[in-house]
VMD Tcl script that draws the C-alpha trace (Angstrom):
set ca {
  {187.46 180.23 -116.70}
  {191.11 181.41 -115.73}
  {191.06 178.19 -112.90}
  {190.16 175.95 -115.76}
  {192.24 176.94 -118.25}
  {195.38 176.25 -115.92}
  {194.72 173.22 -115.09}
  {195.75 172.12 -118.42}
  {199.44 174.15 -118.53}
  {202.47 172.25 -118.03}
  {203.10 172.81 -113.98}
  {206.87 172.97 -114.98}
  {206.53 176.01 -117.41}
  {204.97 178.20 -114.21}
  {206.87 179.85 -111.57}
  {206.73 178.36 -108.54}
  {204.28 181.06 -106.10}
  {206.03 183.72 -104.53}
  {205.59 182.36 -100.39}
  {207.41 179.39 -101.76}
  {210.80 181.63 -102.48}
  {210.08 183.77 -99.43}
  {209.91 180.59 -97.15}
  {213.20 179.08 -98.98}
  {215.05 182.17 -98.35}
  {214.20 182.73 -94.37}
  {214.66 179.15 -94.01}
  {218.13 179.27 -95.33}
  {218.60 182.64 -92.65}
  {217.26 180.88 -89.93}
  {219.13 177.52 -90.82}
  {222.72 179.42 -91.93}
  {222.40 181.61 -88.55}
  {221.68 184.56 -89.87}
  {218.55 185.01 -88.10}
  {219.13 184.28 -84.47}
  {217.87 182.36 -82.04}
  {215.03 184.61 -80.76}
  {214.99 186.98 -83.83}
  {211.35 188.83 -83.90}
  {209.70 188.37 -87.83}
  {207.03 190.53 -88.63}
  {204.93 190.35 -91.41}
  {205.18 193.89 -92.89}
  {208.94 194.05 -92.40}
  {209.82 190.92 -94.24}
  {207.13 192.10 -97.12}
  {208.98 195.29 -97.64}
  {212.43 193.62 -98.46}
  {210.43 191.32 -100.95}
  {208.98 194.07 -102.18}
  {205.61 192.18 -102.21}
  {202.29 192.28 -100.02}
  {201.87 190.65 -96.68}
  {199.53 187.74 -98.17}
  {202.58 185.53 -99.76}
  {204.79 186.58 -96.57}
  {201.63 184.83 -94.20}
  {201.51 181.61 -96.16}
  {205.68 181.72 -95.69}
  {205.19 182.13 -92.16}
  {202.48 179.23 -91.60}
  {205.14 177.30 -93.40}
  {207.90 177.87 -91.25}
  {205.65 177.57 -88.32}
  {204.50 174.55 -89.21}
  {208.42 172.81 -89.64}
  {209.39 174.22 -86.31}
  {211.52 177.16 -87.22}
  {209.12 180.07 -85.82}
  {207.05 180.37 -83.32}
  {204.15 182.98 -82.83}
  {205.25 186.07 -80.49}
  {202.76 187.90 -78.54}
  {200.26 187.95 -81.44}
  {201.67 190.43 -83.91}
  {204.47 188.78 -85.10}
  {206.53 185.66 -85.34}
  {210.12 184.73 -83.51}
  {212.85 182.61 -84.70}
  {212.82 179.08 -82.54}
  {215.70 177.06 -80.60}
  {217.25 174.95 -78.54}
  {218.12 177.48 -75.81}
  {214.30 179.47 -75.57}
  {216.21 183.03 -75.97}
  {214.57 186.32 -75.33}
  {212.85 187.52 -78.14}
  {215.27 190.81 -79.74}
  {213.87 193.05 -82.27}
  {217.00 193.36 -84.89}
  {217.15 195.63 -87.62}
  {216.14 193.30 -90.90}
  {218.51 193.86 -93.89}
  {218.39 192.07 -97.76}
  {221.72 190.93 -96.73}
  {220.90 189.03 -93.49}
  {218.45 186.85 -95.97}
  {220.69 187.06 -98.38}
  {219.30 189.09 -101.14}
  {221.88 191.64 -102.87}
  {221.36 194.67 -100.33}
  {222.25 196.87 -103.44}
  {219.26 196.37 -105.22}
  {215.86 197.76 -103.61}
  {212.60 195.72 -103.68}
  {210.23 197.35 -105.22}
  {206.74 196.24 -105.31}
  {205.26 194.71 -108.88}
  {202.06 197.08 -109.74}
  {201.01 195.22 -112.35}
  {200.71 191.99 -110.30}
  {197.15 190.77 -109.32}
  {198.29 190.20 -105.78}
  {198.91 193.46 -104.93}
  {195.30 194.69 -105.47}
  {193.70 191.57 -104.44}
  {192.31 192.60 -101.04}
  {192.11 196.45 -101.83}
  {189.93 195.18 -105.32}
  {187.42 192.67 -102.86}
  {187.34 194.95 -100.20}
  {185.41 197.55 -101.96}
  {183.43 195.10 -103.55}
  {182.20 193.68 -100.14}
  {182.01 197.28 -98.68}
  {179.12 198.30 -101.79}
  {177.11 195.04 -101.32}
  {174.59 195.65 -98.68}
  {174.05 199.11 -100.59}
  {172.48 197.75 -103.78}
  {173.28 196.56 -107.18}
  {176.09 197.74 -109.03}
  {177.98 197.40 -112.31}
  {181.49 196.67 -112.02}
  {183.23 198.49 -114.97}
  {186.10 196.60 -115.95}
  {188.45 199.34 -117.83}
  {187.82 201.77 -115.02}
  {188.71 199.52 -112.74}
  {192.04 199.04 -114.47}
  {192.30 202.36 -114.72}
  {191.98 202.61 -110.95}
  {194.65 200.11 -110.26}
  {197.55 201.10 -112.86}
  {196.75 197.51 -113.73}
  {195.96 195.50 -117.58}
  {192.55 194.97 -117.72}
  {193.06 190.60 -118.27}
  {194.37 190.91 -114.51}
  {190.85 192.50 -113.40}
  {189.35 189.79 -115.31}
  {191.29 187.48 -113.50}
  {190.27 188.64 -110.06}
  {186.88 188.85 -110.92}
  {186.76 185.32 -111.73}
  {188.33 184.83 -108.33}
  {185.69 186.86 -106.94}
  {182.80 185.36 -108.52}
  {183.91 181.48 -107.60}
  {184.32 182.89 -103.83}
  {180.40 184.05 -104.47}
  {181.10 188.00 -104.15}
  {180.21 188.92 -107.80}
  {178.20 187.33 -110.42}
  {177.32 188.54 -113.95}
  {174.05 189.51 -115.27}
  {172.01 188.55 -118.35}
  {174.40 190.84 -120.46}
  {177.59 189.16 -119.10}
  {177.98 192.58 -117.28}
  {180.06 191.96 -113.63}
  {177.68 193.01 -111.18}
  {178.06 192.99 -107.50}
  {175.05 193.36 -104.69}
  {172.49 193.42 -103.42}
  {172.74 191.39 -100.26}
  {169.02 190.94 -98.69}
  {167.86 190.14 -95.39}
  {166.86 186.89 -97.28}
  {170.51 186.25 -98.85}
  {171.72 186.46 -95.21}
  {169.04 184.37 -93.54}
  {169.94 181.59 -96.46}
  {173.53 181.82 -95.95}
  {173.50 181.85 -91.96}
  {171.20 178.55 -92.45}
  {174.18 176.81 -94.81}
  {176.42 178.11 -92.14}
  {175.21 176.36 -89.30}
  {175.80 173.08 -90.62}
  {178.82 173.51 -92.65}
  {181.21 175.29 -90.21}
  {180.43 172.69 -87.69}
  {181.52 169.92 -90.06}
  {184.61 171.72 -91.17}
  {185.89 172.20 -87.30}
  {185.36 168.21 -86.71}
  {187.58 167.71 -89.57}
  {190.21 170.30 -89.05}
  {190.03 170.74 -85.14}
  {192.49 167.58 -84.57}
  {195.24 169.68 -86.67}
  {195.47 172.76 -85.53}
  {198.37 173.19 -83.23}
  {197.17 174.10 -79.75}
  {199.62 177.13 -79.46}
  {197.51 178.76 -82.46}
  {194.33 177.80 -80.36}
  {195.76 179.07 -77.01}
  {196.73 182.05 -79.01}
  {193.13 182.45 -80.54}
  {191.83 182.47 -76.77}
  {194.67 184.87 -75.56}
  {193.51 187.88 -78.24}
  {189.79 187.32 -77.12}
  {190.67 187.57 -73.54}
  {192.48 190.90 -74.59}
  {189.73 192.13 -76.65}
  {186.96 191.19 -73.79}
  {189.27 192.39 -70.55}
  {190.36 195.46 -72.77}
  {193.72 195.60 -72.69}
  {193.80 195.34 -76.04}
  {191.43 198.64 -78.26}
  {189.43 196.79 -80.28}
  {188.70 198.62 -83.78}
  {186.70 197.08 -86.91}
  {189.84 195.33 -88.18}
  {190.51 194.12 -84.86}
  {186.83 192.31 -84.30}
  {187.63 191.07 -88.32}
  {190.96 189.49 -86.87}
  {188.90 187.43 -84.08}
  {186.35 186.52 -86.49}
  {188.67 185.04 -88.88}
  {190.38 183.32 -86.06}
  {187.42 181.49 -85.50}
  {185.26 180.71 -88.54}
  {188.62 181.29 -91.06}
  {191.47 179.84 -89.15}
  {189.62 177.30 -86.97}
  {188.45 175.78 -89.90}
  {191.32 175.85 -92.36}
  {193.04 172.52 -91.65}
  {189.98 170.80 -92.97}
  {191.22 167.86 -95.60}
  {187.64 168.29 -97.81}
  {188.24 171.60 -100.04}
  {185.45 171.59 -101.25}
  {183.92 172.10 -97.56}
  {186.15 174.57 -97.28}
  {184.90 176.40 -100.72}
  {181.48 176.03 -99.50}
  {182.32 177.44 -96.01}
  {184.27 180.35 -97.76}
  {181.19 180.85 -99.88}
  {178.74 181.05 -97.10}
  {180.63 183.55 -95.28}
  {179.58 186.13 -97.22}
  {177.26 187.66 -94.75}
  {180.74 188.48 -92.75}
  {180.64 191.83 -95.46}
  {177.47 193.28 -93.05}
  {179.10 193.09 -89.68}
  {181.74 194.43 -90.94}
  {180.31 197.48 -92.61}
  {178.23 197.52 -89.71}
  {181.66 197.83 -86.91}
  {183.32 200.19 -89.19}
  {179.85 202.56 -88.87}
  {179.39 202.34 -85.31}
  {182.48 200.32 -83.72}
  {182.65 197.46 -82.10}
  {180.77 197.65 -78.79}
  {178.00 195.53 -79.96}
  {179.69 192.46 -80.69}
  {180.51 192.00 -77.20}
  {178.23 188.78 -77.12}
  {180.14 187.36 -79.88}
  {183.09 187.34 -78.64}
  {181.88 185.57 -75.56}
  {180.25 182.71 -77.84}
  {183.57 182.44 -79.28}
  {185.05 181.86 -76.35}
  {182.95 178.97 -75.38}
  {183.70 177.44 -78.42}
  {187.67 177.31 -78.20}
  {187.34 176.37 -74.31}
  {185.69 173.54 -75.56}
  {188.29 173.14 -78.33}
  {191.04 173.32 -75.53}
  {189.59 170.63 -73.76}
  {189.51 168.27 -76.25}
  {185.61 168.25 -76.31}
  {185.44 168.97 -80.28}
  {181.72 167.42 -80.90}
  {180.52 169.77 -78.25}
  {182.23 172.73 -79.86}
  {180.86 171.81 -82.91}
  {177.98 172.20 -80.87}
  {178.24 176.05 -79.54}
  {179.41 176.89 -82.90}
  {176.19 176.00 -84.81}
  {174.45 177.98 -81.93}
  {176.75 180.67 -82.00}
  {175.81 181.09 -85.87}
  {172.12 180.56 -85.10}
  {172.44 183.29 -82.82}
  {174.56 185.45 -85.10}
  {171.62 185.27 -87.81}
  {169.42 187.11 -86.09}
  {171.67 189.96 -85.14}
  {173.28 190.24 -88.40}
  {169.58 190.57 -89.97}
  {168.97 193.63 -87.51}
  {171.98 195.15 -88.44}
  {171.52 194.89 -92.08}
  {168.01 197.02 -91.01}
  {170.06 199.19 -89.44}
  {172.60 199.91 -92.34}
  {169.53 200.81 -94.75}
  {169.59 204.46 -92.68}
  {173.29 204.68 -93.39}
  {174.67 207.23 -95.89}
  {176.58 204.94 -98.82}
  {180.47 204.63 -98.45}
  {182.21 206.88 -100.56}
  {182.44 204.21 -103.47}
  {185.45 203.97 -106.38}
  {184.02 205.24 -109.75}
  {184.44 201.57 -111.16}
  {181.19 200.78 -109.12}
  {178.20 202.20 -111.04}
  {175.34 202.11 -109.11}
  {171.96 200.36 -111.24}
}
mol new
graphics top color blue
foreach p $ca { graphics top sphere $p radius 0.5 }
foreach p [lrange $ca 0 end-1] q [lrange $ca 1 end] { graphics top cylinder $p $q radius 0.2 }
display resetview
């Protein structure tokens, strides 16, 4: 409801989104010479002197990336570009190199929805393959030091992305996600990822896809430990970041919808690491060699086979989480 209602505001009377100011200003640094030639930019650093989270300080990044005035550096971080290819150099970041007044400390807004955004879905996702639950809406607010309008809000969010719904009584409710829910959404999988990496394939720059295939040769050859949030990282690359140039959006909200099933390999790495995704990461490979080579149709290919293939496991670990104990849950999620 809060998505149609804004449609009809004046787009002059709303303040522009927050990655927009955070790419003006670093563009200005970067432009002015204040940020060097070679200047490493990481995400959390440049989020703390915002005083914001690292979501609005990504999209500023993609921006910059895409104009020319970063490039990626060794994975984790981002450098400043130029003429001359200088080392990258790790400088101390100040408010006054962007230049923000260095007298006045960012501090982060608590009563802004971003903030709790991820930490909100994230325990959402973790209680779905554990049942049905009541989302209490005051409690929640409680939880957050937020209003209870913004947990509205994000539930709305929530529910268009296909992680909540609400029940006959208009109660938010979140869960359960069956071995059939996951064996439906694999099967819309398989046919819409493939379409949305034809479409967006031809616009991804190939340093992001050589950079996709450098972290899975890290995470296969292990030079790199590979945790839960690290196997999340390389599945995003692929069926998240792979995808994201696609011009249909409403692909993309399908895809994004579908993907819902991601919440039981997850739970699943974070219960017994991530050892048995070792074929996955393999498939994935395949698919961005293909990429590299310019053979898209046939990496369209390996990807609807990779998700075929990822159907079946995912059902068996689903199984497998039924003899789990339940995460230790926030008191907003009443089990029913």
């Amino acid at each position: 409801m809060h998505d149609k209602l804004s449609q009809f505001e004046d787009p002059r009377l709303r303040p522009a989104p927050h990655y927009v100011e955070i790419e003006r200003i670093l563009a200005a640094a970067i432009q002015g010479g204040a940020l060097g030639e070679g200047t490493v930019l990481t995400e959390g650093k440049v989020a703390a002197l915002f005083g914001t989270s690292r979501t609005p300080v990504r999209t500023a990044f993609a921006q910059l990336l895409q104009g020319g005035l970063v490039a990626r550096f060794d994975g984790r971080g981002f450098v400043v570009s130029g003429p001359t290819g200088a080392a990258p150099t790790r400088v101390r970041l100040t408010r006054a190199m962007l230049g923000l007044d260095p007298a006045q400390a960012a501090e982060p807004r608590p009563g802004s929805a971003e903030l709790i955004e991820r930490a909100f879905e994230q325990s959402l996702t973790d209680a779905l393959p554990f049942g049905l639950f009541r989302i209490n809406e005051q409690l929640a607010a409680d939880h957050f030091g937020v209003s209870r309008n913004i947990v509205r809000d994000l539930l709305a969010r929530f529910q268009d992305r296909g992680v909540v719904r609400k029940d006959r009584r208009s109660h938010w409710v979140v869960g359960p996600l069956t071995a059939r829910d996951v064996a439906h959404f694999f099967v819309v999988r398989s046919k819409l990822e493939p379409l949305a990496l034809l479409d967006s394939v031809p616009h991804v720059p190939l340093d992001e896809i050589m950079r996709m295939r450098q972290e899975l040769d890290a995470a296969m050859s292990g030079d790199r430990p590979l945790d839960a949030a690290g196997f999340d990282e390389l599945e995003i690359d692929i069926h998240v970041r792979l995808l994201s140039r696609s011009t249909n959006p409403h692909l993309l909200r399908m895809v994004r919808q579908t993907q819902l099933a991601f919440v039981v390999n997850d739970a699943f790495a974070r219960q017994v690491g991530t050892h048995p995704f070792e074929i996955a990461l393999r498939e994935h490979a395949i698919v961005l060699d293909f990429v590299m080579r310019g053979s898209v149709e046939a990496a369209a290919q390996c990807l609807e086979e990779h998700i075929r293939l990822s159907a079946e496991r995912t059902r068996q670990r689903l199984i497998a989480l039924s003899v789990f104990p339940e995460p230790d849950l926030p008191g907003y999620l009443q089990k029913q």
